[in-house]
N, C-alpha and C positions, 0 to 999 in steps of 0.2 A: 448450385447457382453460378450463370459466368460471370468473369471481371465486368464485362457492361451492367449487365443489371445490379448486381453489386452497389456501383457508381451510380446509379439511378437510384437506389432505393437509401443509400446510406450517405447522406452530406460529410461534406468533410468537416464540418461543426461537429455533425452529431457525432463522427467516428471518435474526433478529438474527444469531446465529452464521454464516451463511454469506455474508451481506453483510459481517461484519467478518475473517471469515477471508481473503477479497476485499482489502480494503482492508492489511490486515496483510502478505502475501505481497505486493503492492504497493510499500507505503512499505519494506520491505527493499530489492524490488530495486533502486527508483527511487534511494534513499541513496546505496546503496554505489556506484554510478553516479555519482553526485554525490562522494561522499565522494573513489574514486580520483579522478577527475578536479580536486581541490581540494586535496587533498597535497599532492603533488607544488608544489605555489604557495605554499600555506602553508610549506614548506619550504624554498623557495627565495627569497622576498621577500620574505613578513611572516609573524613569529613568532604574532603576532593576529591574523589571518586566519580563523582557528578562528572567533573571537566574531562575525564577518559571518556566516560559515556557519549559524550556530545561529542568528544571528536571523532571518536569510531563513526559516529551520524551523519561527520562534515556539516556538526552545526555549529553557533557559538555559544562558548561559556562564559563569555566575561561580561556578558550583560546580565550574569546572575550577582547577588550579592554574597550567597553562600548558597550552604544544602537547603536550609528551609526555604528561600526564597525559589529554589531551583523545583522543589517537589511539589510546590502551589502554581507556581509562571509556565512548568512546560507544560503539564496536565491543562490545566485551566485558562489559561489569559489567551483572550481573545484579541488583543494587541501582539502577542508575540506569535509573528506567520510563521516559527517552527514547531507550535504548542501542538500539544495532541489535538484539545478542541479546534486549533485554524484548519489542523487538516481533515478533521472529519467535517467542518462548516462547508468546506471546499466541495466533500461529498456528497455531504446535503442536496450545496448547488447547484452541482453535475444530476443529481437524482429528478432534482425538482423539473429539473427541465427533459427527463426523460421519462418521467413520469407513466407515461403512454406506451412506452417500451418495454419497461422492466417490470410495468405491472406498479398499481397503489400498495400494494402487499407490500412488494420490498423496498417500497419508498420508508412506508411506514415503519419498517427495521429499520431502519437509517437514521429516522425521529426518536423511535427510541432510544435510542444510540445516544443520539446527542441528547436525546433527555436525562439521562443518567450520567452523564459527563458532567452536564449540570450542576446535580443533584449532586456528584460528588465534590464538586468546589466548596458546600456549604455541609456535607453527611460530617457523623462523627467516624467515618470509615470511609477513605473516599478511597481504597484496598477494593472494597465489598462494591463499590460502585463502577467502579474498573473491569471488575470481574464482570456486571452485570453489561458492560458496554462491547465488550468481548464475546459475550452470548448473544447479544442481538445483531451485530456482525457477523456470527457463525449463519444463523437463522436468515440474513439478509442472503447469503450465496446459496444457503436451502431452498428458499421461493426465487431466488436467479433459476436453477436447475430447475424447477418444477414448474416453475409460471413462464419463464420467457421460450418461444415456441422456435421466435429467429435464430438461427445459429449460426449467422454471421455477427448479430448485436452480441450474441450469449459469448461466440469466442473473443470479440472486441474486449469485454469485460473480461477476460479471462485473461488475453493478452496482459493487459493491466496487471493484474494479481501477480501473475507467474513472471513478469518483468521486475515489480517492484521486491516480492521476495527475493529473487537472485540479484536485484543490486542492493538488496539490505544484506543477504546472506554474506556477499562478496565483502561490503563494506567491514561488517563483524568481523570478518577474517575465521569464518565457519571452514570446518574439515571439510573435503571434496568428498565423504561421502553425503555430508548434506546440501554439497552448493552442484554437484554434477548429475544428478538424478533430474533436478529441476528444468533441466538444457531440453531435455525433450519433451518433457511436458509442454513448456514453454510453444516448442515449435510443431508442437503438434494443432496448439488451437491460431495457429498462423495461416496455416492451409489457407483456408476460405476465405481470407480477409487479405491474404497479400498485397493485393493491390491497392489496400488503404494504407499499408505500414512502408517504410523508405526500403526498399531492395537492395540498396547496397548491406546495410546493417543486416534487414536478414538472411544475405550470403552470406555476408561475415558469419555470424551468430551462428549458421548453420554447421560450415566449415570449422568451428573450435571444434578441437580434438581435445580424446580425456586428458585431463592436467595441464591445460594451458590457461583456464582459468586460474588454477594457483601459480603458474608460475609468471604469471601475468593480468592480475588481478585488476590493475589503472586502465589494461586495455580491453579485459572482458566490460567492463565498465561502460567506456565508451563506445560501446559499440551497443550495449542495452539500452543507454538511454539515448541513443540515437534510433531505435525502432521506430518511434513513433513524435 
């Protein structure tokens, strides 16, 4: 498909929206991934361990009171726009309104999603309900692959995923064998859509050579979340 039709068939609304529905359904999974694997630690040797976490994220800590308020407010609270839940609501959003695009199928992964996020604010395991929030996000990018037919909408979403891993990856301070394999992936579902995403950032983006990511992390940075 050329740039013109492209731009005919894809608004810039809707591009917006499917690159952030991408990146939304992303930073859940990637969290909570994060999150169980940081409990467990935070629980067992430092009460403030939370406040590392959050800064690694570039989010804040001091609007927790402690760890228990910290593991019920960022999962759950639908008041706090850094919680797990604000950002999968966010995806919901984004889903509801593309409905039409992405197929009822993987809208409905999404519902579940948020159904068990729910569920876990009130379970006697909200561990086990995490996990189940993480499987129905796996299963949301299964019916992406298999139900959406577009492949400039399907790499829009993809853009999203593969943006938001490598600025979470970045953010962690992940080894470059896990934050430098993602550089092409990333630009490989760019092709088709270039003329929706900003060109300056994907020369930039392009032109990173291996280890200038690590050794310049603040500016692989800025220049990912300037894609789009």
């Amino acid at each position: 498909m050329n740039e013109v039709s492209i731009v005919s068939t894809i608004s810039n609304e809707q591009a917006d929206r499917l690159y952030w529905l991408g990146r939304y359904v992303e930073r859940v999974f990637s969290t909570l991934k994060l999150f169980n694997r940081s409990i467990d630690r935070m629980l067992d040797q430092d009460d403030d361990d939370y406040v590392d976490f959050c800064r690694r994220l570039s989010i804040p800590s001091n609007i927790y009171s402690g760890l228990d308020d910290f593991q019920v407010r960022y999962l759950f609270d639908p008041q706090n726009p850094d919680s797990v839940y604000s950002n999968l609501s966010r995806a919901y959003d984004n889903a509801i309104v593309l409905r039409n695009f992405i197929t009822s199928e993987s809208l409905a992964f999404v519902q579940l999603a948020l159904n068990h996020l729910e569920k876990g604010a009130i379970a006697e395991s909200a561990f086990l309900e995490t996990l189940r929030v993480s499987d129905w996000l796996l299963a949301f990018w299964g019916s992406i692959d298999d139900n959406v037919a577009d492949l400039e909408r399907r790499d829009l979403l993809k853009v999203g995923k593969y943006a938001e891993r490598l600025d979470m990856r970045i953010r962690l301070g992940f080894g470059a064998e896990d934050v430098e394999p993602l550089l092409p992936r990333l630009l490989a579902h760019t092709k088709r859509v270039a003329v929706l995403l900003n060109g300056d950032a994907l020369e930039a983006l392009a032109a990173l050579k291996v280890g200038e990511i690590a050794n310049n992390p603040e500016g692989a940075l800025k220049i990912v979340n300037a894609l789009h």
